[in-house]
N, C-alpha and C positions, 0 to 999 in steps of 0.2 A: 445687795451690799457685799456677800461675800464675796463675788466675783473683782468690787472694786479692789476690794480689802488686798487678795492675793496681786493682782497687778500693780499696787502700789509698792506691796513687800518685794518681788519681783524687780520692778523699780530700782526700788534699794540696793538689792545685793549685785543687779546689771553694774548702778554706777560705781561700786566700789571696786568689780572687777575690774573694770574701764579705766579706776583710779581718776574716774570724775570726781572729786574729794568733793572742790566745793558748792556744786549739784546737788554730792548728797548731803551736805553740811544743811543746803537751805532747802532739806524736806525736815528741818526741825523748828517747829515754832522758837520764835523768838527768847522763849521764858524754856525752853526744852534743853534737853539734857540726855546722857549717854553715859551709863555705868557696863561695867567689868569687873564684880566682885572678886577677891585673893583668895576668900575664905569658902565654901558650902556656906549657904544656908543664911549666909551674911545677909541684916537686917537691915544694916543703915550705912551707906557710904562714909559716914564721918564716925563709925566708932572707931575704924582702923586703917589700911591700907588697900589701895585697890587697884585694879590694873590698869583699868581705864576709868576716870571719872570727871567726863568734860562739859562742862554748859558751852556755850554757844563762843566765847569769847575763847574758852582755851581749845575749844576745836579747831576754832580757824587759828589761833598758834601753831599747833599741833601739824594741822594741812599746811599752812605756808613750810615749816619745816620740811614737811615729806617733799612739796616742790620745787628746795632750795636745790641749786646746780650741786653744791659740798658734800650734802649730807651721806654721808658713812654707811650709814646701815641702810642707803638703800640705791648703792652700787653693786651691781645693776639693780634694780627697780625689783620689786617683788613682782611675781602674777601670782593673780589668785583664784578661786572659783568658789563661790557661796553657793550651797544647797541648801534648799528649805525645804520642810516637810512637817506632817502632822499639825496643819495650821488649822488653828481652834478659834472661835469668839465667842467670847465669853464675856458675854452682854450685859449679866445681871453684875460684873465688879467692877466696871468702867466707873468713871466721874461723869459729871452731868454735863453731856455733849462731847463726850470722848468714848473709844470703844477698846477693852485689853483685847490683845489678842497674844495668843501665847503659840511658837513656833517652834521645831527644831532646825538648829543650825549645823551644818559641817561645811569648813572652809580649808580650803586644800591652798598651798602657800607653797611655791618652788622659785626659790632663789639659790645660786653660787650652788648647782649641782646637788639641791637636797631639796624634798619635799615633804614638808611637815602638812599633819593635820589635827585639825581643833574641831572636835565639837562641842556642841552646845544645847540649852535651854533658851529661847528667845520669849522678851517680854516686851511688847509695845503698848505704848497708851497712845491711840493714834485721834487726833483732836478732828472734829470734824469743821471743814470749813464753810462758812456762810456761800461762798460762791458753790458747792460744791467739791469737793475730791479731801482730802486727808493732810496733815501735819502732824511731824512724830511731836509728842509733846513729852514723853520720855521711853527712853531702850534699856531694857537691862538684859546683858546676858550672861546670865551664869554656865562657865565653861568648866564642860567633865570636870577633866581636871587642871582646875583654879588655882592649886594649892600645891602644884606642881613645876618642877624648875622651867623655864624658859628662856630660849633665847631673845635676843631684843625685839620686841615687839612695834612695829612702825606702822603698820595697818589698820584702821580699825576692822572688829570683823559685822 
């Protein structure tokens, strides 16, 4: 299983490089979800503000915006490169028929002559499907530093 587990994550962060958006939007169950806490340590999406906090319906707003001809912030286009590392599973706090698995993230972002980077804590609850293979059923990842100024952010990471 762990071998599926990393090719799946793998998966993931290929199609956001790619800016396959909504590829990767439908590796999320339907009822799934995708946070980006503002704060450490942040408990609940809804006590305060977040950086990212999208169910299925405001992703795909979110992704048609980023593939709109107009849109600003992402003239030119971002590239990006997601690394994973320290990928854990942690069997016994999944839900019943889903498995956490807890990752680190560093995503390198070079747009307009500048290249920032973001690392991270990666958290998936990835659901397991009856045919076989995985759906994220929620992502949270909490980034170093979250609480720190940023420019516009248009990527998910």
């Amino acid at each position: 299983m762990r071998a599926e587990i990393e090719r799946f994550l793998y998966l993931e962060a290929r199609l956001l490089d790619e800016r396959r958006f909504e590829e990767w939007m439908n590796l999320f169950a339907e009822d799934g979800w995708y946070w980006v806490p503002a704060a450490p340590d942040q408990k609940d999406p809804y006590d305060g503000v977040s950086i990212f906090f999208d169910d299925r319906r405001i992703m795909k707003t979110r992704l048609e915006r980023l593939d709109h001809p107009r849109i600003h912030s992402q003239k030119p286009a971002s590239r990006t490169m997601h690394a994973l590392s320290n990928i854990e599973i942690d069997e016994e706090h999944g839900e019943e028929g889903e498995v956490l698995v807890r990752s680190n993230l560093t995503m390198f972002e070079f747009r307009l002559d500048k290249q920032t980077v973001y690392g991270g804590r990666c958290r998936h609850s990835l659901r397991i499907r009856d045919g076989g293979g995985f759906e994220i059923a929620w992502k949270r990842v909490d980034l170093v530093n979250c609480d720190g100024v940023f420019e516009t952010l248009s990527v998910p990471f």
